[in-house]
Rosetta silent file (secondary structure, phi, psi, omega in degrees, C-alpha in Angstrom):
SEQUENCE: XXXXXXXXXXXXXXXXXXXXXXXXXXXXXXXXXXXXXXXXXXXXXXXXXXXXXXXXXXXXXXXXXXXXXXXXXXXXXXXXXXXXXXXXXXXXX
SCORE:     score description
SCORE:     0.000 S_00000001
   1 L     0.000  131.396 -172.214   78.815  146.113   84.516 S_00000001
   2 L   -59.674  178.579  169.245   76.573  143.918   86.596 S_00000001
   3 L  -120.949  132.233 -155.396   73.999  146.108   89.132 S_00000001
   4 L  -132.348  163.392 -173.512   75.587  145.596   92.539 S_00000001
   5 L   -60.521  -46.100 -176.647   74.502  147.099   96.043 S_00000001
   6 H   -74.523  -37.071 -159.485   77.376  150.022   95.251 S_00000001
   7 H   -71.908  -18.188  173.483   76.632  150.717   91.967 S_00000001
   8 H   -90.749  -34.766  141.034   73.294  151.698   93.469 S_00000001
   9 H   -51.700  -57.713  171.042   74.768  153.924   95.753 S_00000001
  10 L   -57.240  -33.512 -163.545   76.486  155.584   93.111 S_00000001
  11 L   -93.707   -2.361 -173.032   73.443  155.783   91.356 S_00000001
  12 L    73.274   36.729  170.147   71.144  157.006   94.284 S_00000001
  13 L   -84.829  -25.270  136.911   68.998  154.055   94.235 S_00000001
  14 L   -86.945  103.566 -160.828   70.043  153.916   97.558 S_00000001
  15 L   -55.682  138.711  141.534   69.455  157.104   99.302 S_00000001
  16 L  -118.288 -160.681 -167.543   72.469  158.205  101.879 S_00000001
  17 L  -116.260    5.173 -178.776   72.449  160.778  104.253 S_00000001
  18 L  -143.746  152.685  160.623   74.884  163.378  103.094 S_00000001
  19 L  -104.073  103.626  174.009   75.371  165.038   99.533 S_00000001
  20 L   -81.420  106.726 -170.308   79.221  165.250   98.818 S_00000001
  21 L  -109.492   91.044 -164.189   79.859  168.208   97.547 S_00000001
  22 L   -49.158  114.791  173.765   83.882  169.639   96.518 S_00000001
  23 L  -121.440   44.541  150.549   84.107  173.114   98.655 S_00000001
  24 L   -61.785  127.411 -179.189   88.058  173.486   97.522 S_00000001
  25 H   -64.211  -33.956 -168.951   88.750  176.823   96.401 S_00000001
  26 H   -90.252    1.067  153.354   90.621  175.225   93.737 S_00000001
  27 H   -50.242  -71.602 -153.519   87.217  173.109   92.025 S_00000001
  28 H   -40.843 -106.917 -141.697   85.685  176.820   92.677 S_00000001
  29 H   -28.978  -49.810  173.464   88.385  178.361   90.438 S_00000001
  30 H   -71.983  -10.613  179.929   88.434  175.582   87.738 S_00000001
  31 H   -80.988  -13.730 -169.127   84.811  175.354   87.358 S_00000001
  32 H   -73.036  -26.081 -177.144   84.678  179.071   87.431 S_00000001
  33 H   -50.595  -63.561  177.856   87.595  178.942   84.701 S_00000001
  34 H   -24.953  -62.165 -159.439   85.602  176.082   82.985 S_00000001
  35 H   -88.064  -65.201 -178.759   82.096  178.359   82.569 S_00000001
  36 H   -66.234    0.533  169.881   83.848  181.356   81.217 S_00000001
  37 H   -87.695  -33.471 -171.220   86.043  179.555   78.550 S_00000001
  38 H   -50.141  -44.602 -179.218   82.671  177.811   77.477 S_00000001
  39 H   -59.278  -28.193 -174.439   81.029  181.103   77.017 S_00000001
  40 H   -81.563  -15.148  178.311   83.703  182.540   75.607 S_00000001
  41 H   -96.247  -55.563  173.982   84.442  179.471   72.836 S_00000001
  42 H   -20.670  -52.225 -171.327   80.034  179.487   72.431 S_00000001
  43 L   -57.448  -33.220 -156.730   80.247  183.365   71.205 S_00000001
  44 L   -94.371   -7.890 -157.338   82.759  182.063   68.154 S_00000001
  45 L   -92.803 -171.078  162.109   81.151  179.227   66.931 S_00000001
  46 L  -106.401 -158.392 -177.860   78.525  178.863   64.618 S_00000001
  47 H   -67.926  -82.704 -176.767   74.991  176.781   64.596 S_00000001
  48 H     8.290  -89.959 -165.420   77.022  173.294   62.748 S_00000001
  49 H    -7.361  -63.552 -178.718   79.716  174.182   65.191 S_00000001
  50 H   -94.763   -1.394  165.946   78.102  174.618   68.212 S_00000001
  51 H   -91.503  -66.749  171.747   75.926  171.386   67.642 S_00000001
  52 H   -69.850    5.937  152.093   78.702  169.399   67.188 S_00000001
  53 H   -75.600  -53.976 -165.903   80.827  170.749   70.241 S_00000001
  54 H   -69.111  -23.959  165.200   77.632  169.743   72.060 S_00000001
  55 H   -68.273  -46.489 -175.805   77.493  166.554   70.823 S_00000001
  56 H   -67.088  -45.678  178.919   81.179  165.970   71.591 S_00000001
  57 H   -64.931   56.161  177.177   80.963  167.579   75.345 S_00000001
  58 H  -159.905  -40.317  167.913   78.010  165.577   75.925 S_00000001
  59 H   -62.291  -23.626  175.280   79.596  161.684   74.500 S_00000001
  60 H   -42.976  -69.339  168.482   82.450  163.279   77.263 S_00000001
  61 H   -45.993  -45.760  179.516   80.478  163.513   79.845 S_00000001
  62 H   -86.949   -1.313  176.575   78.663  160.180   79.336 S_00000001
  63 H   -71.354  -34.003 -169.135   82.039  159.076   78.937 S_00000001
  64 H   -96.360  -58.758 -147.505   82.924  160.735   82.336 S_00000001
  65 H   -85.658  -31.945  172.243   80.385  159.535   84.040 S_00000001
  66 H   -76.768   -2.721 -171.911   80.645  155.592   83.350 S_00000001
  67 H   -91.072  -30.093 -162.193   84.198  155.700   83.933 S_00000001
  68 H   -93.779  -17.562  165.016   83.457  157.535   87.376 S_00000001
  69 H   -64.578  -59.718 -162.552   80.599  154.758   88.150 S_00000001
  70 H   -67.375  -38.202  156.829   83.062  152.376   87.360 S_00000001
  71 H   -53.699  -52.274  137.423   85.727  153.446   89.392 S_00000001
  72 H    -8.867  -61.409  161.020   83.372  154.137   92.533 S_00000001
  73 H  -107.431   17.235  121.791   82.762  150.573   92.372 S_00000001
  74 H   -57.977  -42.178  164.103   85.809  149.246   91.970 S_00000001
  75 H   -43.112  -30.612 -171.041   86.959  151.482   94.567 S_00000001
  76 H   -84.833  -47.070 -151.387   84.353  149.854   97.006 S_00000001
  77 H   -91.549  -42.993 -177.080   86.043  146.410   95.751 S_00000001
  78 H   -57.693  -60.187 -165.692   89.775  147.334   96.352 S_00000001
  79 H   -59.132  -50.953  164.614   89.041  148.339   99.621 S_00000001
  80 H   -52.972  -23.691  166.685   87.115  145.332  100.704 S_00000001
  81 H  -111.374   -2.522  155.342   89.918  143.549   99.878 S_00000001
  82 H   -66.428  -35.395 -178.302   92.660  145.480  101.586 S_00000001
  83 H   -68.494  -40.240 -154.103   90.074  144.859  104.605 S_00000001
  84 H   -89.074  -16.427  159.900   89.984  141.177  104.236 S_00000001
  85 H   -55.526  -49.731 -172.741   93.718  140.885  103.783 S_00000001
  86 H   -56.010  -47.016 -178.638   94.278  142.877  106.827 S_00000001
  87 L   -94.300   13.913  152.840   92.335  140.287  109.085 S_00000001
  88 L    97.693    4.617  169.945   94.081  137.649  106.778 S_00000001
  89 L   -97.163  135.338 -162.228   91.468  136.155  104.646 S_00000001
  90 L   -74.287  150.546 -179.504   92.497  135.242  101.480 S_00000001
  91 L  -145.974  145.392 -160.817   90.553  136.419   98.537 S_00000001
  92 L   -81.808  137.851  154.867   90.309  134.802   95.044 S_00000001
  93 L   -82.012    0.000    0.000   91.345  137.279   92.093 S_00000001
């Protein structure tokens, strides 16, 4: 993915003025859900175990996070063109 003015946003290379933060009781509940099944699957494993759970939650994550980059800035590009449609200028696909 090229590096584009949003993609820079997403990445905080450009500063904004607010931190978006989810304050839905139902995030609260799954992350609280989230932290006590980890602890509670951490107590069974063993060292191996629990290195390679960490390795997998952690390709997940980076997994999660380029998908959620990518989306971000596609999201920024769908919209711009829902805008430019609206006031009728055509845009090439």
């Amino acid at each position: 993915m090229p590096i584009t003015t949003i993609s820079d946003l997403y990445n905080g290379t450009i500063p904004v003025q607010t931190v978006i933060l989810p304050n839905d009781n139902k995030y609260q509940q799954l992350s609280d859900d989230y932290v006590s099944t980890y602890k509670t699957l951490i107590d069974l494993l063993d060292t191996q175990q629990l290195e390679l759970f960490n390795r997998i939650t952690d390709l997940q994550g980076r997994i999660d996070a380029m998908d959620a980059a990518y989306r971000y800035v596609q999201g920024f590009r769908d919209g711009a063109g829902i805008m430019l449609d609206v006031v009728g200028i055509a845009t090439v696909k």
